[in-house]
C-alpha positions as CSV (number, residue, x, y, z in Angstrom):
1,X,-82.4,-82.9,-70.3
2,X,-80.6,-81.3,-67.1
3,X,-79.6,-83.5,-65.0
4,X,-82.1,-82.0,-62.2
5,X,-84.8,-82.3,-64.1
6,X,-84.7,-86.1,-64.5
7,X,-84.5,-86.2,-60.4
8,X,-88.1,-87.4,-59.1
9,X,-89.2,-85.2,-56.2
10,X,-92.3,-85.3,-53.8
11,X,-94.4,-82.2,-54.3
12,X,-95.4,-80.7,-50.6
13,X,-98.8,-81.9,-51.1
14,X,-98.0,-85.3,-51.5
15,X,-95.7,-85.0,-48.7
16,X,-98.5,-84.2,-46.5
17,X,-100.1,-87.5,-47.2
18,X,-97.2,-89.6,-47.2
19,X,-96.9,-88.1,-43.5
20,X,-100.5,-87.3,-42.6
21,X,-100.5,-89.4,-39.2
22,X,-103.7,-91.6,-39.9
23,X,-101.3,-92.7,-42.7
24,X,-98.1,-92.9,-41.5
25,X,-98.9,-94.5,-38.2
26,X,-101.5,-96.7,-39.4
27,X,-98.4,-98.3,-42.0
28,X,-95.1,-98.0,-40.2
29,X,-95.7,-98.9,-36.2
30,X,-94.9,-102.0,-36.2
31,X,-94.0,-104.4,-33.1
32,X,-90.2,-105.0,-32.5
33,X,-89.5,-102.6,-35.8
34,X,-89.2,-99.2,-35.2
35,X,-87.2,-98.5,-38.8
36,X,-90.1,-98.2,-40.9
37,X,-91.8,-95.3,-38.6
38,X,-88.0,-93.7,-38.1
39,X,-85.8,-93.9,-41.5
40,X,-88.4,-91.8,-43.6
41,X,-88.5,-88.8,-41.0
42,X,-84.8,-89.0,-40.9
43,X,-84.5,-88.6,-44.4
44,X,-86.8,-86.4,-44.8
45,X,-85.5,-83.9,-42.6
46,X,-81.7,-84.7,-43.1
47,X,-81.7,-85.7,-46.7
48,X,-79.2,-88.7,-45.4
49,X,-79.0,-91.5,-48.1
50,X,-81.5,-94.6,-47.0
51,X,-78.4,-96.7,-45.8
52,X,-76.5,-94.0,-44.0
53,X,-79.6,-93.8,-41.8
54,X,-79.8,-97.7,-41.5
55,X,-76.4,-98.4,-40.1
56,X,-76.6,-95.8,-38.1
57,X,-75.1,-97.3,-34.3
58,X,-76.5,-95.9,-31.1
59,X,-73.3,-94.0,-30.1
60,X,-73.6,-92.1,-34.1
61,X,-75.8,-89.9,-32.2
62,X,-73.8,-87.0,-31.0
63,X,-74.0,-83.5,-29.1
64,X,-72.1,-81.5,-30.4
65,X,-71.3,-77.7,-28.4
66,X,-71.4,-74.7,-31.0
67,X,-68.3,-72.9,-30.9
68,X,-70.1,-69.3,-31.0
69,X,-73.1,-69.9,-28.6
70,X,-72.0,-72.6,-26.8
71,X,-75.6,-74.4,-27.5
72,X,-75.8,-78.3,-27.6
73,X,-76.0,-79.4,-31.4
74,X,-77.2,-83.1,-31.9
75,X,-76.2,-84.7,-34.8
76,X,-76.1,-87.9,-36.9
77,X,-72.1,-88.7,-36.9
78,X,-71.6,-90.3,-40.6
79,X,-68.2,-92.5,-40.9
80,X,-66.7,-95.4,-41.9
81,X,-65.3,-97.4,-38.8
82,X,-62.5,-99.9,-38.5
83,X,-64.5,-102.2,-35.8
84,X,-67.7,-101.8,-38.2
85,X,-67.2,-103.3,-41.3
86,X,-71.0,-103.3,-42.0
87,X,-70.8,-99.5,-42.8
88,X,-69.8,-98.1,-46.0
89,X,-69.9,-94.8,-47.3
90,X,-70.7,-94.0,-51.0
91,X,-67.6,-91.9,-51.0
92,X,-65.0,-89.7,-49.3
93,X,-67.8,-86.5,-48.8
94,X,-70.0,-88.9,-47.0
95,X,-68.3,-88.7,-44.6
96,X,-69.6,-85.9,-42.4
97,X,-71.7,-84.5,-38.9
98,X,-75.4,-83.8,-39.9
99,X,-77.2,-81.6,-37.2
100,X,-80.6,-83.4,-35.8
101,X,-83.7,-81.3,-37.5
102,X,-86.0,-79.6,-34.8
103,X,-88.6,-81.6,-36.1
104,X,-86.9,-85.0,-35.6
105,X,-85.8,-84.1,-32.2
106,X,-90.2,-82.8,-31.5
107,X,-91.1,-86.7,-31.9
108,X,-88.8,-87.5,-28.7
109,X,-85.9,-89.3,-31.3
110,X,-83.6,-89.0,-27.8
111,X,-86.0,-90.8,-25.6
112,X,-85.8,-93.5,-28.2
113,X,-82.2,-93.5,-28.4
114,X,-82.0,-93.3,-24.4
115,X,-84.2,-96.5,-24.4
116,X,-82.0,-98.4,-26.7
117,X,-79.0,-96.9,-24.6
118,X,-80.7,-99.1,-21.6
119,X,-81.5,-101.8,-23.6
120,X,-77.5,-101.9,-24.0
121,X,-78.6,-101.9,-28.1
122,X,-75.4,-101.2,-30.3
123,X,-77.0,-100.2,-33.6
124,X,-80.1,-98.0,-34.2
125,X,-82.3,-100.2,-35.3
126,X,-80.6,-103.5,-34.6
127,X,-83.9,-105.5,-36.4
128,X,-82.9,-104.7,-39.9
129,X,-80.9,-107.3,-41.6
130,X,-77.9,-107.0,-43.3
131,X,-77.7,-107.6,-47.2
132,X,-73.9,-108.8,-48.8
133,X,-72.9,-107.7,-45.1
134,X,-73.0,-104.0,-45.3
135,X,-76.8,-103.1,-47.1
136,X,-79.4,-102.5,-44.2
137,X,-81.8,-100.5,-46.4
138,X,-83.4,-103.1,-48.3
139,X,-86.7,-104.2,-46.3
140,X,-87.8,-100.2,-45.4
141,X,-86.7,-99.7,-49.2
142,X,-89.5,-102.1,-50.3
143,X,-91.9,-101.2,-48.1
144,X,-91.9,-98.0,-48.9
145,X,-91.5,-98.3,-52.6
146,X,-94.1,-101.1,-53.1
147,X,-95.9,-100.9,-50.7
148,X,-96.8,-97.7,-48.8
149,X,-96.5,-95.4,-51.7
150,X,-98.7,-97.8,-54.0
151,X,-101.2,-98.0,-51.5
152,X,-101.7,-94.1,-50.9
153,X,-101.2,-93.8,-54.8
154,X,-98.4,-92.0,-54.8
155,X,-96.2,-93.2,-57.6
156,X,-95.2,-90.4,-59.9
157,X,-94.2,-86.9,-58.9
158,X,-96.0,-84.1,-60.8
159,X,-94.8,-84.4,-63.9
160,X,-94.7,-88.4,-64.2
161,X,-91.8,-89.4,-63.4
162,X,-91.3,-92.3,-60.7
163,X,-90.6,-91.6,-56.9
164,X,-89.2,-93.2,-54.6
165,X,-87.7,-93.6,-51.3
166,X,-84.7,-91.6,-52.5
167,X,-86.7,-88.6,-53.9
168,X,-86.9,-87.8,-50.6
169,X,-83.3,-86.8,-50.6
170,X,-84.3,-85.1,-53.7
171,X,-86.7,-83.4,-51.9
172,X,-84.4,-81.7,-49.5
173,X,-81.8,-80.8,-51.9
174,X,-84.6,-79.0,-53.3
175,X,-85.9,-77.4,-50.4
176,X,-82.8,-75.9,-49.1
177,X,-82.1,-74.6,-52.7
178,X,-85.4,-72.7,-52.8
179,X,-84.8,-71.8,-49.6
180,X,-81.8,-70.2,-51.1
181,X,-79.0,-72.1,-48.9
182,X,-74.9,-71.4,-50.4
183,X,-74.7,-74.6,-52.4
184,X,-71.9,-75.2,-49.9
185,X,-73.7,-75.8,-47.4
186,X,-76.3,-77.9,-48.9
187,X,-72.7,-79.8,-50.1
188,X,-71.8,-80.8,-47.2
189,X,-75.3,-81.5,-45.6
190,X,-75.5,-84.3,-48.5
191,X,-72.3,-85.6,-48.4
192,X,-71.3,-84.1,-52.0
193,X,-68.4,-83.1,-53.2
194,X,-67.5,-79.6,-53.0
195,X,-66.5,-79.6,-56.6
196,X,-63.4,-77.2,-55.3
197,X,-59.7,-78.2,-54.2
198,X,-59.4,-76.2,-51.2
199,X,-62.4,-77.1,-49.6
200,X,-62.6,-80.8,-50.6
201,X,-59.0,-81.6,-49.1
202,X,-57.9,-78.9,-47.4
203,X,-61.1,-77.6,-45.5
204,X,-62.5,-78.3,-42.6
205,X,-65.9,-79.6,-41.8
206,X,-68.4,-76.7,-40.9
207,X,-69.3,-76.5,-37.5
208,X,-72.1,-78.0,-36.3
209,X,-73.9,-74.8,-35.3
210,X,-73.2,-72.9,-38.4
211,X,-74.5,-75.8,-40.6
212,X,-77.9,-76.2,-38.8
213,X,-78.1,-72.5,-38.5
214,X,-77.2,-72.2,-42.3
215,X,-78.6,-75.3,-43.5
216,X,-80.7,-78.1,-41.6
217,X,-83.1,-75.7,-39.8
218,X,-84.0,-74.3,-43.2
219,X,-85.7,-77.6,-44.3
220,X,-89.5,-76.7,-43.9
221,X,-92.2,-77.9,-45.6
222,X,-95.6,-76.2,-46.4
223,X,-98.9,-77.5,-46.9
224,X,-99.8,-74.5,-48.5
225,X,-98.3,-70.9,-49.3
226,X,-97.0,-69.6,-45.5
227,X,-98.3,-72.8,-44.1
228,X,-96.2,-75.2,-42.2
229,X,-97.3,-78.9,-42.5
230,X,-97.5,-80.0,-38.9
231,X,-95.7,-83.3,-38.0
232,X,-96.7,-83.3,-34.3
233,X,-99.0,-85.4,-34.7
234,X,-96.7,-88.4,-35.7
235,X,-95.3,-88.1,-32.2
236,X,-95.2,-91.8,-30.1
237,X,-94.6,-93.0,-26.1
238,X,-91.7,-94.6,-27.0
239,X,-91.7,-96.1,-23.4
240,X,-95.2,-97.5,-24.0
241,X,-93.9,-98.5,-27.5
242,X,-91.1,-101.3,-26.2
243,X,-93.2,-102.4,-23.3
């Protein structure tokens, strides 16, 4: 077999029940916990591996001005830090600036990171615990492979084969192919290697502007042919949330 072909990915239709918001928000708000209601939109519109979104710290969140419009770009910073030993990176090309999806950004993700910010929080979701010191994933990784998925009956992508958590990165590698994004840009959206000399040690990251405008803002999902699923529904009072 291809190696693509033994990569689990969630259809579009299933996608629009794992997010339907009588669903999602009837599984994932949870007191003190925001991780289970924010990780799987993160990856689903960024394609970020389950433990780069975990670690995530407060000040990863970055805005970021394009160098050709001048526009305000945020983005998920992704690195390995001196002072933070709890973050790893799987390798070198994980290392990398992944532009905030519009749809991320539509549920108010600043307004919760502005509350943390007062709440003088260091990490992004500070209630996960850490496994062997560096693994925050492990609890949302459960619950959503044992339990949410099992409970909406979602186990198996179309042709059989298990899904999980990470077949949502699947999912957007996927997307942004059919969408017909260069492969390096959906590289370097992933944290892959480039596969080429020049621009895996020699090259520059892409600009933040000209990877969202390239890449990130091509990651839309349809419910049916020419029809968007609609995530606005999903959308919390983050105030009324920590009160």
């Amino acid at each position: 077999k291809h190696v693509r072909d033994e990569r689990a990915r969630y259809s579009e239709k299933q996608i629009s029940i794992l997010f339907k918001a009588d669903n999602y928000l009837k599984h994932t708000i949870r007191k003190n916990n925001p991780a289970y209601y924010w990780v799987p939109i993160i990856a689903l519109f960024s394609g970020c591996r389950i433990n780069e979104i975990c670690s995530l710290y407060v000040d990863n969140i970055l805005k970021i001005k394009g160098r050709e419009t001048g526009r305000d770009i945020w983005c998920f910073n992704l690195l390995e830090e001196e002072h933070r030993s709890d973050k790893r990176l799987k390798n070198s090309a994980s290392r990398r600036i992944v532009p905030i999806h519009d749809e991320i950004l539509n549920l108010d993700f600043l307004e919760f990171v502005m509350i943390l910010k007062r709440k003088k929080r260091d990490r992004l979701f500070e209630e996960l615990k850490s496994y062997k010191g560096h693994n925050y994933a492990n609890s949302v990784q459960r619950f959503w492979n044992e339990r949410y998925t099992r409970d909406l009956g979602i186990e198996t992508d179309d042709d059989g084969k298990r899904v999980t958590f990470h077949s949502l990165r699947h999912v957007v590698a996927d997307t942004l192919k059919q969408a017909n994004v260069e492969t390096k840009f959906i590289n370097e959206h992933q944290g892959h290697s480039q596969g080429n000399i020049d621009l895996d040690r020699y090259g520059k990251n892409y600009d933040a502007e000209i990877l969202y405008e390239n890449c990130t803002k091509k990651i839309v999902y349809e419910s049916s042919r020419g029809r968007k699923i609609n995530f606005s529904a999903l959308k919390l009072d983050w105030g009324k949330y920590f009160k």
